[in-house]
VEXGU-720465 format. One record per residue: z, x, y of N, C-alpha, C in turn. Coordinates in steps of 0.001 Angstrom, whole numbers, plus 500000, padded with zeros to 6 digits. Each point is the difference from the previous one (the first is absolute). Layout:
<atoms>
ZXYZXYZXY...
</atoms>
This chain:
<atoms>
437202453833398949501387499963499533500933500418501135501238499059500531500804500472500788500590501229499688501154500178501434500830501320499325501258499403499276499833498928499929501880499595499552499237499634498423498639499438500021500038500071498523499705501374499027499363500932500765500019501354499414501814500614499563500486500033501214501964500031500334500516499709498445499548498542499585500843498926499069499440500824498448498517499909500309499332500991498569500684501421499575500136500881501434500606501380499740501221499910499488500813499130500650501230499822499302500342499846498629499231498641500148500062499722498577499459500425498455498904501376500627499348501071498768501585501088499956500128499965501046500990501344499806501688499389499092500099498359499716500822499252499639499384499690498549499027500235499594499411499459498443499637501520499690500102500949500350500250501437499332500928500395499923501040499508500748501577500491499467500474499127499112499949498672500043500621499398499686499511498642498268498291500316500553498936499199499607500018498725500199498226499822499843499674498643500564500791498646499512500295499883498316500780498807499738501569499798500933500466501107499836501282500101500371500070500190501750499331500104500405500041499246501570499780499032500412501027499634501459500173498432500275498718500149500892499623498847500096499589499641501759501499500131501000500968500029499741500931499510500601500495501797500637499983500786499008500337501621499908498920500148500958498177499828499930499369500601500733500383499503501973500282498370499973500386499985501216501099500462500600500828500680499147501116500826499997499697501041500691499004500939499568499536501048500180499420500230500991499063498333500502499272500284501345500287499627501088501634499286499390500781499383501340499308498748500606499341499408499034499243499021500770501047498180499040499452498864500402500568499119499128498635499526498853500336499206499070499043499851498830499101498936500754500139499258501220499228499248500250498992500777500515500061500956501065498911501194500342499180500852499255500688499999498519499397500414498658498924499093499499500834498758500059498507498967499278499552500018501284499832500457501378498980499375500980498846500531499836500276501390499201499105501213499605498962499814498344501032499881499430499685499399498510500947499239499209498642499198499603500429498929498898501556500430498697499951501427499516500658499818499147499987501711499966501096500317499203499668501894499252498735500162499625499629499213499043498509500296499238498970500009501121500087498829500866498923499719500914500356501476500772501277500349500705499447501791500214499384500818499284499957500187498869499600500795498907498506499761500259499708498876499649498385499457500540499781500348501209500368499971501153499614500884501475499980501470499517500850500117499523499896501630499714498692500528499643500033499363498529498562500666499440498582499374500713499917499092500899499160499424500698499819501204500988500715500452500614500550500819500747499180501712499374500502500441499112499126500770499464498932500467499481499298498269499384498931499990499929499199499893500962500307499584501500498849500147501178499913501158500234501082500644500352499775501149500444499476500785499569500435500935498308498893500595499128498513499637500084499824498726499987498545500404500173499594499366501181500127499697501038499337500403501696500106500933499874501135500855499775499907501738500313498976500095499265499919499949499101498833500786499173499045499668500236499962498831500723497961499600500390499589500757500804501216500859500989499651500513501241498822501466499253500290500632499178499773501121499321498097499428499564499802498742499761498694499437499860499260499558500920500830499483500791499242499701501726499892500664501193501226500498499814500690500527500911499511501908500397499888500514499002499906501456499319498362500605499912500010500944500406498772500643499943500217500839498515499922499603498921500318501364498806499655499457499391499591500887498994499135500115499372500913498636498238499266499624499301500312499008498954501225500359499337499738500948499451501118501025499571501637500045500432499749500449501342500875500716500678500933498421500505498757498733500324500934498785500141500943499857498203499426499791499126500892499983499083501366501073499458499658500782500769501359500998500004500615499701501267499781499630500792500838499384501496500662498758499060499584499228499484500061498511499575500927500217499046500230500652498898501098500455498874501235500771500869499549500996500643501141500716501120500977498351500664499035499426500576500583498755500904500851498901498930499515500238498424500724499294499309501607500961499404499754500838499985501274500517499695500955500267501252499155500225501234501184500031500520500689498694500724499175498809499606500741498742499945501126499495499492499775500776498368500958499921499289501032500511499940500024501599500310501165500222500792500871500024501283498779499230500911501240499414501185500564498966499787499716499039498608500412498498499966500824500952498389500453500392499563500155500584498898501432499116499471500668499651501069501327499189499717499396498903499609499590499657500162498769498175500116500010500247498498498845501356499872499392499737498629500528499994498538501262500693500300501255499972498945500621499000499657500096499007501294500606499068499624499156498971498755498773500147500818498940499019499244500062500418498523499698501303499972499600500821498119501568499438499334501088500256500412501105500250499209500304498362499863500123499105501582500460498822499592499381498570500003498438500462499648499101498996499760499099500272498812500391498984498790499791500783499032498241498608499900499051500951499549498864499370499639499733498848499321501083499286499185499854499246499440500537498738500706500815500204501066500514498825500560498818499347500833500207498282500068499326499365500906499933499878500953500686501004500931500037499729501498499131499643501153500430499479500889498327500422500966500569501421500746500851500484500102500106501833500009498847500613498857500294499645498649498841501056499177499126498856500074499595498876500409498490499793500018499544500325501225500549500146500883499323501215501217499833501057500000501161500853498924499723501346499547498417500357499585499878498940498744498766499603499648498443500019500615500722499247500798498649499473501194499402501409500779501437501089500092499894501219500912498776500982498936500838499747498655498962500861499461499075500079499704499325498244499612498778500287500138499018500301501155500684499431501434499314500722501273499188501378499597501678500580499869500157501394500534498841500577498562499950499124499231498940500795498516498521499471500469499624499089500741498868499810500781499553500876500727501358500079501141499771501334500967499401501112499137500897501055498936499229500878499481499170500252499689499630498493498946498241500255499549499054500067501129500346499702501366498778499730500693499949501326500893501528500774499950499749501462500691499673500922498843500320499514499088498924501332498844498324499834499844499643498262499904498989499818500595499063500961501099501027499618501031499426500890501171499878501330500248500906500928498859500196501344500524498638500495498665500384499309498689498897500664498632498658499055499957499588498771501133499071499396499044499864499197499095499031499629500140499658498674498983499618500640498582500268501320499731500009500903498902501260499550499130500961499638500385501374499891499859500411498259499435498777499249500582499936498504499448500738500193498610499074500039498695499859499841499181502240500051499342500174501046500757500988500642499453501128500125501257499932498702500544500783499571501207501530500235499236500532498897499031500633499255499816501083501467499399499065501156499125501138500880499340500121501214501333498552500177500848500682500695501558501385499906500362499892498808500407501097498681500814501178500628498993500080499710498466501121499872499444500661501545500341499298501106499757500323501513499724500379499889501846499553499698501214500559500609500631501204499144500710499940498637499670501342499651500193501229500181499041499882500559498585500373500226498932501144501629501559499142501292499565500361500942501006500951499515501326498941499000500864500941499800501015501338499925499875499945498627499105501288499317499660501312501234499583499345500861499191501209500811499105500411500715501899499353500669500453500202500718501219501107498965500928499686498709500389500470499538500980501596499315498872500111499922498956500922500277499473501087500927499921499258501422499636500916501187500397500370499763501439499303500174501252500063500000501462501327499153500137499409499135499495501580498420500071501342500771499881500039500781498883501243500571499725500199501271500062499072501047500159499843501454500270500537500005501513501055500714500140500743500093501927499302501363500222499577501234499473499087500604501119498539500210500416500012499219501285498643500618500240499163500710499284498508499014500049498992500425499374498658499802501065499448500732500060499023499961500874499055499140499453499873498256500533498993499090499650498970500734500082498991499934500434498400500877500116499813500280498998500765501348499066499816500705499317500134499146499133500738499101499601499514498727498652499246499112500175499580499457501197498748498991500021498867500835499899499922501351500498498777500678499574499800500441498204501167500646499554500457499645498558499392498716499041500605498879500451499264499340499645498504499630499806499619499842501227498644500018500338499332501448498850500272501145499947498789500443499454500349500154498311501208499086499405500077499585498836499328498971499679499397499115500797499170498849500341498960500272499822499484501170500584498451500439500266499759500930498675501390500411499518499350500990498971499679498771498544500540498940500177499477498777499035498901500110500092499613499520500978498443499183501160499361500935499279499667501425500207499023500795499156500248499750498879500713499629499169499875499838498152499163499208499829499477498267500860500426498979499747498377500533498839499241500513501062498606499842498803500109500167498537501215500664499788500179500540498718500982498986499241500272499026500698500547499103499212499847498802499643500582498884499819499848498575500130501088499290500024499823498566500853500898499416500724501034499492499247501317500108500081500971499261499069500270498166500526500840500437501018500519498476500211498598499070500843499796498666499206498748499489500877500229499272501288499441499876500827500131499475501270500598498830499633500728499828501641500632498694499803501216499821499004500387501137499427500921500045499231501057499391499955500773499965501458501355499173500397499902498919500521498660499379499760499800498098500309499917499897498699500820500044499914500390498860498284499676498793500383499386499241498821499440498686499847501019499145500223501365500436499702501283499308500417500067499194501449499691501737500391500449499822501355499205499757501296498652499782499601498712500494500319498980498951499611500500498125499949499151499522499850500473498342500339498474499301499778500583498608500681500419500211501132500335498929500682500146499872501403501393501183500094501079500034499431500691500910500550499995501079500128499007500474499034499077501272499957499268500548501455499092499047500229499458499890501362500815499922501144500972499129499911501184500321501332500728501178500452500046500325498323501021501410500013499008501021500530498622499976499505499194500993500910499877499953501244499628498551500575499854500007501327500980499988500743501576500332499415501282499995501052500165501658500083499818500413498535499780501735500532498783500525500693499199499603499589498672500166501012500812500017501668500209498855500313500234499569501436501390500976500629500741500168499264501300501203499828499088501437500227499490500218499242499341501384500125499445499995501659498831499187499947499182499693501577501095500323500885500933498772500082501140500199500726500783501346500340499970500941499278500479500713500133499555501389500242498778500292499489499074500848500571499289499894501211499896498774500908498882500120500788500606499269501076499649500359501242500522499383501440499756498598500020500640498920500364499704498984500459499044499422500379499774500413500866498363499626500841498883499954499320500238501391498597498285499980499539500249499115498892500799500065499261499802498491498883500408498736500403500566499615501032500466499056500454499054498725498892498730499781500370499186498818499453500022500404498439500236501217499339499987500318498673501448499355499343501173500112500715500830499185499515500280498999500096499029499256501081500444498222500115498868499491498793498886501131499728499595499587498969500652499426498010500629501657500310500834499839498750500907499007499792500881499916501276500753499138499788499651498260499767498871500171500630499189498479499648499527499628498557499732501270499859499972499694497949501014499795500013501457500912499987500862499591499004500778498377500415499619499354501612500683498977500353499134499062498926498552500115499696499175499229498854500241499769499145500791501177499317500450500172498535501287499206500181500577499662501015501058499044499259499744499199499964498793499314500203499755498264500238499712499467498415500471499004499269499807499935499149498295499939499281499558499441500999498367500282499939499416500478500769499801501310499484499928501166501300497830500250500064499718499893501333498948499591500219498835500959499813499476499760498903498682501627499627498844500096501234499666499402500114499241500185501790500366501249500984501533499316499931500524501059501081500832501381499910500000499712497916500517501424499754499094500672499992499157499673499512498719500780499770499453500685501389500013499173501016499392499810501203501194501792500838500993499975499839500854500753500701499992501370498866499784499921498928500094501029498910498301500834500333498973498969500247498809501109500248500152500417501529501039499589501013500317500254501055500534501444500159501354500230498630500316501367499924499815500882499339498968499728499743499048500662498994498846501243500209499512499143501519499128500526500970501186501616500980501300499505499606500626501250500682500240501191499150499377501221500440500105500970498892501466500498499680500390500243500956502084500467499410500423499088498903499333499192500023500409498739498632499817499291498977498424501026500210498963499307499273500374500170498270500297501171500197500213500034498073501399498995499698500805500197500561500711499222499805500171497918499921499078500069500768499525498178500223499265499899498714499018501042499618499317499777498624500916499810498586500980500687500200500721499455498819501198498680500077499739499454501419500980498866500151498704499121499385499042500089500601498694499186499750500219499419498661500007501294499245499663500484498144500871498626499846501750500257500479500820498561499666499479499148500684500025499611500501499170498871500500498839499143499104498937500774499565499357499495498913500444499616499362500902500759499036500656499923498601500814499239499964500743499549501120500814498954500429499356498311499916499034500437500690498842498478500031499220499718498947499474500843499049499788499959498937500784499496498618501404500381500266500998499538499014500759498839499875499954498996501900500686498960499943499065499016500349500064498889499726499269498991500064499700499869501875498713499033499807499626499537501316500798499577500987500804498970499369501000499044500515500727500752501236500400501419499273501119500808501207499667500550501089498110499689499976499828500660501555499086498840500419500065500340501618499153498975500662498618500833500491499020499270499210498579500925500378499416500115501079499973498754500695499254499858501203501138499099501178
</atoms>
């Protein structure tokens, strides 16, 4: 990202918190940055299309930073998932103008591609978690992923809420560690309990099947990759993905070679659970529509 398009973003967050996002021009922000609107679109397509850099923008960074704490980090499982919650709150409050704008003037129900990227962020970022609670409690924690996940982003959320709007200083640490051993004091119940919400809970059959089902996985799939991991090492993992999803638009999209690239990323462990349930659609997909729509051989 240049500096004149960072310049045009700062401006224009500090112009949709005074003023808010509907009620600002493009015309006010080149006002502001002294630049003309043609140097604006040279940058971006439109307001929204900033909005989309933005949160594109936030979502790399949150989690590269946070991979560093898994690759990067000598510490112990634990101690990365309290680095990793620390690194999420205090994301949220250096972008905290950002995130106000989004809560107050993007309301969930609208169709935007602003909240269907919102969207897209959260289920990342709810991937990300399960796979650092994964890592810090164990495959003890499987069974009872889904109400983990809920209780400690449930916590996060209320925290990086207050933070948003609380003006004094609070010593992050002391709430990502907070968190964390409200987390762990679950983790010991779990024997004593049983699982509420069942896996897979938020792939609704809606949303979560047939070919758009499968796209929609493999575009967050490839979003996530993208955004957790350096270039160089998935490089062939995303010309993969993306070769499914260039398949999936063909009207007769070729089972040979989905198949052929799906046991391809399958064989990679960072992805493996996840390719298994694109798979799952995949079957259920080929199973439900006639022959006609794919080409076998």
């Amino acid at each position: 990202m240049s500096e004149r398009q960072q310049e045009i973003m700062d401006t224009a967050i500090e112009l949709f918190s005074e003023k808010g996002y509907y009620f600002t021009s493009i015309q006010q922000i080149t006002e502001a940055c002294g630049i003309s609107k043609g140097a604006f679109y040279r940058h971006f397509a439109s307001k929204e299309g900033m909005m989309l850099t933005l949160l594109e923008s936030h979502q790399n960074t949150l989690l590269r930073e946070a991979e560093l704490y898994s690759s990067g980090k000598d510490l112990p499982a634990h101690e990365q998932l309290i680095s990793k919650i620390r690194l999420e709150l205090e994301k949220s409050v250096e972008y905290r103008s950002f995130f106000r704008i989004l809560f107050t003037e993007f309301m969930p129900t609208e169709n935007s591609e602003v909240n269907k990227k919102i969207k897209e962020f959260q289920t990342v970022l709810r991937s990300w978690h399960q796979q650092s609670l994964e890592d810090a409690f164990g495959s003890k924690i499987t069974p009872f992923l889904q109400d983990v996940t809920a209780v400690m982003e449930g916590v996060l959320k209320e925290y990086v809420m207050l933070l948003m709007w609380y003006s004094q200083p609070v010593p992050l640490w002391k709430v990502a560690s907070f968190i964390f051993e409200t987390v762990h004091a679950l983790v010991r119940q779990l024997p004593q309990l049983e699982p509420v919400l069942p896996a897979g809970i938020e792939e609704t059959l809606e949303n979560f099947s047939g070919r758009d089902g499968m796209k929609r996985q493999m575009q967050l799939l490839l979003a996530e990759v993208t955004s957790r991991y350096a270039e160089e090492n998935v490089r062939q993992d995303k010309q993969t993905m993306e070769l499914i999803l260039e398949e999936l638009e063909h009207d007769h999209p070729r089972v040979f070679l989905i198949e052929a690239l799906l046991e391809a990323l399958q064989q990679r462990s960072y992805v493996s659970r996840r390719i298994e349930d694109i798979i799952h659609i995949w079957k259920e997909w080929k199973g439900d529509v006639s022959n006609h729509e794919f080409i076998n051989e």
